[in-house]
C-alpha positions as CSV (number, residue, x, y, z in Angstrom):
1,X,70.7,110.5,92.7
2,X,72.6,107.8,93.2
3,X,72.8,106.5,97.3
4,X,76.1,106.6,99.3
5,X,76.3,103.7,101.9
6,X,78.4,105.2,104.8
7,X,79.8,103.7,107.6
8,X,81.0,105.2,111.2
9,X,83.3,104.1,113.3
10,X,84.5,104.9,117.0
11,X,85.7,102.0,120.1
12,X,82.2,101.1,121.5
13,X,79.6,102.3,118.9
14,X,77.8,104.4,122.3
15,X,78.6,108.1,121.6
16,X,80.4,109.3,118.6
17,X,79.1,106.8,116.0
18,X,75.4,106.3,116.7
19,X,75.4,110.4,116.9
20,X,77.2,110.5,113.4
21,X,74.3,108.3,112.2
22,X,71.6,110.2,113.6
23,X,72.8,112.9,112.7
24,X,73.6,112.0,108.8
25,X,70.6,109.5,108.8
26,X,67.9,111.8,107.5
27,X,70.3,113.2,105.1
28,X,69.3,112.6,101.0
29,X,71.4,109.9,99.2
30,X,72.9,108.6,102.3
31,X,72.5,105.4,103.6
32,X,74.0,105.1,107.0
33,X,75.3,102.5,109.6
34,X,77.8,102.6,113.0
35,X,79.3,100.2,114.8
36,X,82.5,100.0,117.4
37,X,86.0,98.3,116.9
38,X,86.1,97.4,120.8
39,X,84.8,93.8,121.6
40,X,82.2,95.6,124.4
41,X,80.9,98.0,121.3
42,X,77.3,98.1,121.0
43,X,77.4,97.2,117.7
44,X,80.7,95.0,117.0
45,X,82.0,96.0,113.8
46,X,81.1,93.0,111.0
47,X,82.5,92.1,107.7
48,X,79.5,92.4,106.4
49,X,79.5,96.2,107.7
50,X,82.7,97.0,105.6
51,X,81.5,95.1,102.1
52,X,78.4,97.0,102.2
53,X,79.9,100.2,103.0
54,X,81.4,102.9,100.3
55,X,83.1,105.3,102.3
56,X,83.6,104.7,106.4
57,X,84.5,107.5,108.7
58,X,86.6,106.6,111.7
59,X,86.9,108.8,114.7
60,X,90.6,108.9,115.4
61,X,93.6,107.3,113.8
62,X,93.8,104.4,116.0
63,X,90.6,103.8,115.0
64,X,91.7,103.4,111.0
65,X,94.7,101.3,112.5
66,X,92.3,98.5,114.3
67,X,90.0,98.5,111.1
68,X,93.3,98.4,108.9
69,X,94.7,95.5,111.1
70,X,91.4,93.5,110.9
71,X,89.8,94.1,107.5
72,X,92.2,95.6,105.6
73,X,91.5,93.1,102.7
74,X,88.1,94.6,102.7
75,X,89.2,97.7,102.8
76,X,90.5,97.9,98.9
77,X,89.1,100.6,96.7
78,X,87.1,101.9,99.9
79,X,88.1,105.5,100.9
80,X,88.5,105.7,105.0
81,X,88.3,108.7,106.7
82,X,89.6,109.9,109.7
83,X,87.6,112.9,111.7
84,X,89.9,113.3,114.7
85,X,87.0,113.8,117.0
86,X,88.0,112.3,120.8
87,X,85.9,110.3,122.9
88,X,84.5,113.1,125.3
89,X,81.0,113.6,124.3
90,X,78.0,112.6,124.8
91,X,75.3,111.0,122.6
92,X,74.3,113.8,120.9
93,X,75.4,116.6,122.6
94,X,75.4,119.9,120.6
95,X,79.4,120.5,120.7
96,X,79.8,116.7,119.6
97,X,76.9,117.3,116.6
98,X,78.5,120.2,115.9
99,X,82.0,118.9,114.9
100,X,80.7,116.1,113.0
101,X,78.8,118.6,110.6
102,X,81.9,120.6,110.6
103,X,84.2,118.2,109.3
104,X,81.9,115.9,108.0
105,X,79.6,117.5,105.8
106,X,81.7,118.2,103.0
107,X,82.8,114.7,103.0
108,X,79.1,113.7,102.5
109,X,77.3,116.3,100.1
């Protein structure tokens, strides 16, 4: 089976994205990562983020324009996809974990 590298995204890398990795981290023939487009993130996205990555999932469409505006060379031949989840969760709080299986999973079977 081949691996998928996959990449999520949200503003500071605290909440949304490190629960998408946990969450799709133990999952077979993924290979995950997270970072944050805001310059306080966490983890500040890198371009060495986007090369590696083969599919990146953004929380909300400002979230593909930011990425757009400062990779967007990068971003050629790389599918980005957009969850609309909004920043009120927690780190991995059941509701939050919830919608990202919803809306994710099909994305990433």
């Amino acid at each position: 089976m081949a691996v998928r590298r996959v990449l999520f995204l949200c503003s500071r890398n605290r909440l949304r994205s490190p629960t998408a990795e946990q969450v799709f981290g133990a999952w077979p023939g993924l290979e995950v990562d997270s970072a944050g487009l805001a310059e306080d993130a966490e983890v500040v996205l890198t371009a060495e983020q986007v090369d590696w990555a083969e599919l990146i999932v953004v929380m909300e469409s400002s979230h593909r324009r930011r990425l757009q505006a400062r990779h967007g060379a990068r971003l050629k031949g790389k599918r980005v996809i957009c969850l609309d989840i909004p920043d009120r969760y927690d780190f991995m709080q059941p509701e939050l974990v919830d919608l990202l299986l919803k809306r994710a999973s099909q994305l990433l079977r």
